[in-house]
NUDO-432389 format. One record per atom (N, C-alpha, C, O): atom name; chain; residue number from 1; x, y, z; residue in one letter. Coordinates in nm, 4 decimals, always signed. Example, Ala and Ser with C-alpha at 12.3 -4.5 7.8 and 13.67 -1.06 7.14 Angstrom:
# residues 2
+------+-------+------+----------+----------+----------+------+
| name | chain | resi |       c1 |       c2 |       c3 | resn |
+------+-------+------+----------+----------+----------+------+
|    N |     A |    1 |  +1.3190 |  -0.5690 |  +0.7800 |    A |
|   CA |     A |    1 |  +1.2300 |  -0.4500 |  +0.7800 |    A |
|    C |     A |    1 |  +1.3200 |  -0.3300 |  +0.7800 |    A |
|    O |     A |    1 |  +1.4236 |  -0.3319 |  +0.8465 |    A |
|    N |     A |    2 |  +1.2850 |  -0.2250 |  +0.7080 |    S |
|   CA |     A |    2 |  +1.3670 |  -0.1060 |  +0.7140 |    S |
|    C |     A |    2 |  +1.2900 |  +0.0030 |  +0.7870 |    S |
|    O |     A |    2 |  +1.3409 |  +0.1138 |  +0.8039 |    S |
+------+-------+------+----------+----------+----------+------+
***
This chain:
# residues 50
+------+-------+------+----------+----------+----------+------+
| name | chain | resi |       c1 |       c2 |       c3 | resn |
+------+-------+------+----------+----------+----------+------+
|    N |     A |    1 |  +0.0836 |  -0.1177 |  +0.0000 |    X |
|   CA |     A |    1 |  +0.0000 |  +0.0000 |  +0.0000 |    X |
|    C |     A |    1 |  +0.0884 |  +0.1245 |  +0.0000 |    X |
|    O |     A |    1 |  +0.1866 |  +0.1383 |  +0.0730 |    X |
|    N |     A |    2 |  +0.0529 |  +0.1965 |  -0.0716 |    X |
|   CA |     A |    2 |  +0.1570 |  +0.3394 |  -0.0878 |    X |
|    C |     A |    2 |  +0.1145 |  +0.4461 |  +0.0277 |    X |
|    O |     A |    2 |  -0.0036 |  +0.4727 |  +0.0503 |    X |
|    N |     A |    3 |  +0.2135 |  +0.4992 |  +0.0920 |    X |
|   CA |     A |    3 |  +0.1532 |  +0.6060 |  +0.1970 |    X |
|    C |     A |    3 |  +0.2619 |  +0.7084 |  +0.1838 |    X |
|    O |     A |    3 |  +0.3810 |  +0.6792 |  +0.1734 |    X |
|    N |     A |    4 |  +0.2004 |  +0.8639 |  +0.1850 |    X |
|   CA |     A |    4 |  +0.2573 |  +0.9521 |  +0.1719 |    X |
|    C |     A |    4 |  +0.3671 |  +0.9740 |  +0.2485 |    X |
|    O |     A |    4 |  +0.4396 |  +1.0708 |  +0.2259 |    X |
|    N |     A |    5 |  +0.3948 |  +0.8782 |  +0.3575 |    X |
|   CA |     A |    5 |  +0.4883 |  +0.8760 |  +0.4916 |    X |
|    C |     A |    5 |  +0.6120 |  +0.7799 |  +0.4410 |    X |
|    O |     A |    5 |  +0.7278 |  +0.7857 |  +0.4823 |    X |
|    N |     A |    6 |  +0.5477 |  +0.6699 |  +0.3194 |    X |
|   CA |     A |    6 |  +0.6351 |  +0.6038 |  +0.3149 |    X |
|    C |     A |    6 |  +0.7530 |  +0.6877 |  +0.2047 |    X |
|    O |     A |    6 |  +0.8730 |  +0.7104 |  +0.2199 |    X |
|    N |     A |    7 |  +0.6515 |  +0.7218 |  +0.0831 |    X |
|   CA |     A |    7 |  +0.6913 |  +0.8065 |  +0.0116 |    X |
|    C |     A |    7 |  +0.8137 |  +0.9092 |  +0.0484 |    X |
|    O |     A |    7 |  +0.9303 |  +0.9015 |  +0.0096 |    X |
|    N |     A |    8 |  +0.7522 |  +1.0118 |  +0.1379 |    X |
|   CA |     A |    8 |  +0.8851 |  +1.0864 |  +0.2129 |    X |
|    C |     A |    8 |  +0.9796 |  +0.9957 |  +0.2508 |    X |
|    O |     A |    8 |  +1.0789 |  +1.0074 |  +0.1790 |    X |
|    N |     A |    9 |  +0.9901 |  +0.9177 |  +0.3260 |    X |
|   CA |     A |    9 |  +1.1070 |  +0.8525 |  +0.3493 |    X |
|    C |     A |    9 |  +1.1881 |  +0.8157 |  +0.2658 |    X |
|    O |     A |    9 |  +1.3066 |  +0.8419 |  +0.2861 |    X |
|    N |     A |   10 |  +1.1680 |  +0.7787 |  +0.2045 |    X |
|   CA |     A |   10 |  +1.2149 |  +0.7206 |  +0.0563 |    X |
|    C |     A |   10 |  +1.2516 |  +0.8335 |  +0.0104 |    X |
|    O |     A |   10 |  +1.3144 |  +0.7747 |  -0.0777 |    X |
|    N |     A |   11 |  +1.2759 |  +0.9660 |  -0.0179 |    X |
|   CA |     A |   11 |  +1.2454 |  +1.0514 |  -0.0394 |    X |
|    C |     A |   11 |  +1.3817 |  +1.1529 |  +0.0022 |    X |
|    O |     A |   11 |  +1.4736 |  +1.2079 |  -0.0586 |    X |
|    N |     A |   12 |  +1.3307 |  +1.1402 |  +0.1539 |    X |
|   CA |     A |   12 |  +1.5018 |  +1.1920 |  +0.2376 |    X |
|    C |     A |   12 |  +1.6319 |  +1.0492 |  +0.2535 |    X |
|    O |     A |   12 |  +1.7510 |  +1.0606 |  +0.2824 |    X |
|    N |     A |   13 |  +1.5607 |  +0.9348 |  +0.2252 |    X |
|   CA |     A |   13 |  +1.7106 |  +0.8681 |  +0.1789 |    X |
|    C |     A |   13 |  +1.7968 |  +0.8721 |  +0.0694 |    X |
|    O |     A |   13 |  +1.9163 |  +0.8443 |  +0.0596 |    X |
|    N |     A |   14 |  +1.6751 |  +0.9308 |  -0.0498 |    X |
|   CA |     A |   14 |  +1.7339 |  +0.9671 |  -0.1392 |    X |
|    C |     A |   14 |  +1.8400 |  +1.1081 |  -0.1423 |    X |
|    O |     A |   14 |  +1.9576 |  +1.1334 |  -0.1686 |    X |
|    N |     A |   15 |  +1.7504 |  +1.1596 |  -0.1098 |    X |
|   CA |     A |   15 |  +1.8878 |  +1.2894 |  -0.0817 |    X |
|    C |     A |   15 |  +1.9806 |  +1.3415 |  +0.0344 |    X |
|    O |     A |   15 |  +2.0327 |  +1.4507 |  +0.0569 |    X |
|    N |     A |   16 |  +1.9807 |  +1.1891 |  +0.1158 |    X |
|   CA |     A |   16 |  +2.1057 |  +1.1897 |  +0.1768 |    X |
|    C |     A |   16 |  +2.0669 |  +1.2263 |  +0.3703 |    X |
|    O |     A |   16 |  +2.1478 |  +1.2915 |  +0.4364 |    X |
|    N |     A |   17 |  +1.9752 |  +1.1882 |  +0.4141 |    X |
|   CA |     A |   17 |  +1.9153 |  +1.1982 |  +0.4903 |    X |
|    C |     A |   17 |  +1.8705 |  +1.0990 |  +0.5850 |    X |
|    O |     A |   17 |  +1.7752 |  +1.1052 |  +0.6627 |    X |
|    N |     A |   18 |  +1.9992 |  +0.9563 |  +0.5565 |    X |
|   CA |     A |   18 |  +1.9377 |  +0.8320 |  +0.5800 |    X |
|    C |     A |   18 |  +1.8944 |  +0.8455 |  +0.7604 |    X |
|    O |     A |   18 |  +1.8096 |  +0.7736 |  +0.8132 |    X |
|    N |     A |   19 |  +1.9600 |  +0.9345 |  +0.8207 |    X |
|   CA |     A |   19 |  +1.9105 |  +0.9379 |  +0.9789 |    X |
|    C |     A |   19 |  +1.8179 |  +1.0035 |  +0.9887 |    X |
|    O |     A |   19 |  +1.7569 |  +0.9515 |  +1.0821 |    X |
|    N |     A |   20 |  +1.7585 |  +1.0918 |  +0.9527 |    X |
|   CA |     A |   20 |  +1.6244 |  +1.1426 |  +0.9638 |    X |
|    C |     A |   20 |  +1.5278 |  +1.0567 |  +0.9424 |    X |
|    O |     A |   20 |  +1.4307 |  +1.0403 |  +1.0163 |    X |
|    N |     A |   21 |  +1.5563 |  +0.9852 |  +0.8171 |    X |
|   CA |     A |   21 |  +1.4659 |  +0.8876 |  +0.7630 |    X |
|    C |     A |   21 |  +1.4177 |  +0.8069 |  +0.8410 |    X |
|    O |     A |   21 |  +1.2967 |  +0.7893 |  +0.8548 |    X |
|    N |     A |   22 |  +1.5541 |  +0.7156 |  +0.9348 |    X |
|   CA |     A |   22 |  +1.5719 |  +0.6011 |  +1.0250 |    X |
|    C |     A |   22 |  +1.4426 |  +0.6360 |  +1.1747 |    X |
|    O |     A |   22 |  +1.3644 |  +0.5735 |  +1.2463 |    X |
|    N |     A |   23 |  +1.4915 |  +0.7750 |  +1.1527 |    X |
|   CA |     A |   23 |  +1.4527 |  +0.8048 |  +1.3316 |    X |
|    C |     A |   23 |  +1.2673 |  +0.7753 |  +1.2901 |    X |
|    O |     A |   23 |  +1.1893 |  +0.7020 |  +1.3508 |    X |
|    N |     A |   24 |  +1.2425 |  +0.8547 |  +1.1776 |    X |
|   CA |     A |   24 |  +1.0583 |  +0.8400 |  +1.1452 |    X |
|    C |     A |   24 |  +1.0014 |  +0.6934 |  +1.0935 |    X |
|    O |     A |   24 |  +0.8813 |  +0.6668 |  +1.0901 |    X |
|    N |     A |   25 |  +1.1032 |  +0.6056 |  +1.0553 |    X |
|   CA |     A |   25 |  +1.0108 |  +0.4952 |  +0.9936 |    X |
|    C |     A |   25 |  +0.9682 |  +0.4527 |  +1.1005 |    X |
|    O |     A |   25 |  +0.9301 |  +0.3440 |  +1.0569 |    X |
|    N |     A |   26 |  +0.9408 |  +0.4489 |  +1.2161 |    X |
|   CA |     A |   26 |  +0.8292 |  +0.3981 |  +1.3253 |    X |
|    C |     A |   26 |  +0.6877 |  +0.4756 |  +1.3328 |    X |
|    O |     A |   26 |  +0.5685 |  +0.4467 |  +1.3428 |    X |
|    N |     A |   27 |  +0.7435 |  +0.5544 |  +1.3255 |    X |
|   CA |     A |   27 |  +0.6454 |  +0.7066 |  +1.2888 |    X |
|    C |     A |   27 |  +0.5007 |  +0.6765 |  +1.1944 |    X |
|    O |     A |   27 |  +0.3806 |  +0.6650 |  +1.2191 |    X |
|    N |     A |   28 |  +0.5615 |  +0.6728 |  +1.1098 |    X |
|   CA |     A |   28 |  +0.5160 |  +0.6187 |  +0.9655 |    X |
|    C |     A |   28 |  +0.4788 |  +0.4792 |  +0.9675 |    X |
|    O |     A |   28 |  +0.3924 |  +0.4471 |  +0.8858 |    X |
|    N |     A |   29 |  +0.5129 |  +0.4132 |  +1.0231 |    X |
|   CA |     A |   29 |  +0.4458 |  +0.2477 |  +1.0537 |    X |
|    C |     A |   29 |  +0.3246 |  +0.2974 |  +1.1576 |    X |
|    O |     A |   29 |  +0.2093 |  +0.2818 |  +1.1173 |    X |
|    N |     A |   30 |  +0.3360 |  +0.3299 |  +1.2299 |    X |
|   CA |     A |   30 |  +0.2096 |  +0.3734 |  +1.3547 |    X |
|    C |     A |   30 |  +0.1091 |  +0.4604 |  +1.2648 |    X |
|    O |     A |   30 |  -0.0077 |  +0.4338 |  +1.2933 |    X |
|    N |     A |   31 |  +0.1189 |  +0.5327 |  +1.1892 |    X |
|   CA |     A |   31 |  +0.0534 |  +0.6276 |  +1.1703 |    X |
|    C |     A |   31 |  -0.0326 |  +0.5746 |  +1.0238 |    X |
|    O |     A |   31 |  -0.1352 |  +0.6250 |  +0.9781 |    X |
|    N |     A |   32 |  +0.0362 |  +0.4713 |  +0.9754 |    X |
|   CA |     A |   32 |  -0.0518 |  +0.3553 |  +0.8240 |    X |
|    C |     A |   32 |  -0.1345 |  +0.2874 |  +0.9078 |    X |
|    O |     A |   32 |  -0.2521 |  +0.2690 |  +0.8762 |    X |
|    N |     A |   33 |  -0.0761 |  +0.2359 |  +1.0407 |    X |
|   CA |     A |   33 |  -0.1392 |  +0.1353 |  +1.0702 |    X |
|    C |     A |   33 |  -0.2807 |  +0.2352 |  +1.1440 |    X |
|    O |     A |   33 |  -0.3892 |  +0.1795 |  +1.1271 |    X |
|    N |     A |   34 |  -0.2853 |  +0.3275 |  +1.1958 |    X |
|   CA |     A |   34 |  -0.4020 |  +0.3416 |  +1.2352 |    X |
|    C |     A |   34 |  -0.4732 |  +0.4650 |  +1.1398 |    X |
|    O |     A |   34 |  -0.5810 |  +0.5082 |  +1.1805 |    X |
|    N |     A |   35 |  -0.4385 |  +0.5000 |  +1.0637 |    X |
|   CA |     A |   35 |  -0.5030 |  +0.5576 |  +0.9393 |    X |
|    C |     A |   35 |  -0.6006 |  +0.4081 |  +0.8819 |    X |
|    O |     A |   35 |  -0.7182 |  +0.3751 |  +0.8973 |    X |
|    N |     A |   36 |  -0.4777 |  +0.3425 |  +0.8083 |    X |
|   CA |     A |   36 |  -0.5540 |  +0.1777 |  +0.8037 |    X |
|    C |     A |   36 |  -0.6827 |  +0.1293 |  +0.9002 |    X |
|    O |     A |   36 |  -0.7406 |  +0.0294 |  +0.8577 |    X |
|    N |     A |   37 |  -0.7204 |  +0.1711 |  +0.9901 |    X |
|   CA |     A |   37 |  -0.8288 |  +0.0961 |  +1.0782 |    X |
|    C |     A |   37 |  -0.8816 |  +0.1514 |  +1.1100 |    X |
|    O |     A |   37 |  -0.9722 |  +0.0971 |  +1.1732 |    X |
|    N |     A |   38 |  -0.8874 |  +0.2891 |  +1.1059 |    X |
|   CA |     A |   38 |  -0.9939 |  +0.4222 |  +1.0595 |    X |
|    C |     A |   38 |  -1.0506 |  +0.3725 |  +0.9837 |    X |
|    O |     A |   38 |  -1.1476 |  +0.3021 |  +1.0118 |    X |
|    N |     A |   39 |  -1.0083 |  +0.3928 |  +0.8607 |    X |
|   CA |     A |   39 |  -1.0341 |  +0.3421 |  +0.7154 |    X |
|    C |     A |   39 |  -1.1767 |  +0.2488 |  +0.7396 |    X |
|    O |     A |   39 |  -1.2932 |  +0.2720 |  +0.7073 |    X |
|    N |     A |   40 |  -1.1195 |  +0.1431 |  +0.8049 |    X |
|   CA |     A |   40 |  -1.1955 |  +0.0495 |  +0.8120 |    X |
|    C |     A |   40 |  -1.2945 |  -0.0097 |  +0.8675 |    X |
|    O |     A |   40 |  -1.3609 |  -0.1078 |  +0.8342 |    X |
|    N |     A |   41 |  -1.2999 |  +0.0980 |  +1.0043 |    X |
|   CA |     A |   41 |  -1.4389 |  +0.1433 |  +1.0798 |    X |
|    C |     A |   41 |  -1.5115 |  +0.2166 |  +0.9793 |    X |
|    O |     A |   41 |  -1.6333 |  +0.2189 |  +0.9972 |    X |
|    N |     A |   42 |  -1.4744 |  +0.2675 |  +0.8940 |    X |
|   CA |     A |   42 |  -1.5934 |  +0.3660 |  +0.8411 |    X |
|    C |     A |   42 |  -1.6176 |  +0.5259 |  +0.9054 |    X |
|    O |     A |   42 |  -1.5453 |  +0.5745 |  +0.9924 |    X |
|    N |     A |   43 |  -1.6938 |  +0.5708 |  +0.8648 |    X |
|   CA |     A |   43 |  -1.6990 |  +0.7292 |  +0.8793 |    X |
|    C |     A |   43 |  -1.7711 |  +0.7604 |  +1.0078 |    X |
|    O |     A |   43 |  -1.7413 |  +0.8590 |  +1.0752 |    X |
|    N |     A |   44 |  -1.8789 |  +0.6643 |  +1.0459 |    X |
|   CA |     A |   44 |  -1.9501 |  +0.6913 |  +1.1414 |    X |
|    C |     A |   44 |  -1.8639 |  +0.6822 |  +1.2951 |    X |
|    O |     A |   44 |  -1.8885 |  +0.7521 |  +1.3935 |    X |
|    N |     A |   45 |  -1.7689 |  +0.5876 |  +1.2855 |    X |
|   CA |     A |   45 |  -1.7155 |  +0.5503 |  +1.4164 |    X |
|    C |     A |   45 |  -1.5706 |  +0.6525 |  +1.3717 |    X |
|    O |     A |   45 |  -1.5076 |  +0.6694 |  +1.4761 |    X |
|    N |     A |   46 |  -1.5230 |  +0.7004 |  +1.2925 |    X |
|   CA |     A |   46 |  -1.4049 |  +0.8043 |  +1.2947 |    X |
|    C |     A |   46 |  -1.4955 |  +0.9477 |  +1.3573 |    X |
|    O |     A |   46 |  -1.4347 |  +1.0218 |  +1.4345 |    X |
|    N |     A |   47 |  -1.6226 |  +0.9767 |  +1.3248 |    X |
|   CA |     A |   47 |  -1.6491 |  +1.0645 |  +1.3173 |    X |
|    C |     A |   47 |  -1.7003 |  +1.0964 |  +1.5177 |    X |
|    O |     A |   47 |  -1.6924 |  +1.1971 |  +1.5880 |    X |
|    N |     A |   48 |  -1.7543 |  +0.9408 |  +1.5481 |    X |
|   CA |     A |   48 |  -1.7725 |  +0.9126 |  +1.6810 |    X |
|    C |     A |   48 |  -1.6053 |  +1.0124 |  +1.7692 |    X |
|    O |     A |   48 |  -1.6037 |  +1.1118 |  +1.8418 |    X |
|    N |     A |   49 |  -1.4820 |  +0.9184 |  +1.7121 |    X |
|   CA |     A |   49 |  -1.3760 |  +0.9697 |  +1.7757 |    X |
|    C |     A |   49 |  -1.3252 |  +1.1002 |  +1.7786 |    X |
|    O |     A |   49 |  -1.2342 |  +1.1309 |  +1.8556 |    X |
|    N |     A |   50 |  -1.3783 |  +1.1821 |  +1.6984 |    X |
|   CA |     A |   50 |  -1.3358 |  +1.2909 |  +1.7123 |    X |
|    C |     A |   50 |  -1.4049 |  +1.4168 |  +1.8226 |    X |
|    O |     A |   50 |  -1.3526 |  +1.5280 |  +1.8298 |    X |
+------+-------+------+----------+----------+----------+------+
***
């Protein structure tokens, strides 16, 4: 699945940034994974959480 988080990363390794990169890929794993299960409740129960 493509995520704009993964994207950046990929992104600042490319231009030389591999520790910045390193420190966020947890970041970016936490943040697919519960975007992902938002997603998947649906609108009514995202909309509950807010």
């Amino acid at each position: 699945m493509w995520s704009p988080g993964a994207y950046r990363l990929g992104n600042a390794k490319g231009c030389g940034h591999q520790r910045v990169a390193e420190m966020n890929e947890q970041v970016v794993v936490n943040l697919d994974r519960m975007i992902t299960e938002l997603e998947a409740d649906g609108p009514q129960e995202a909309a509950d959480a807010g």
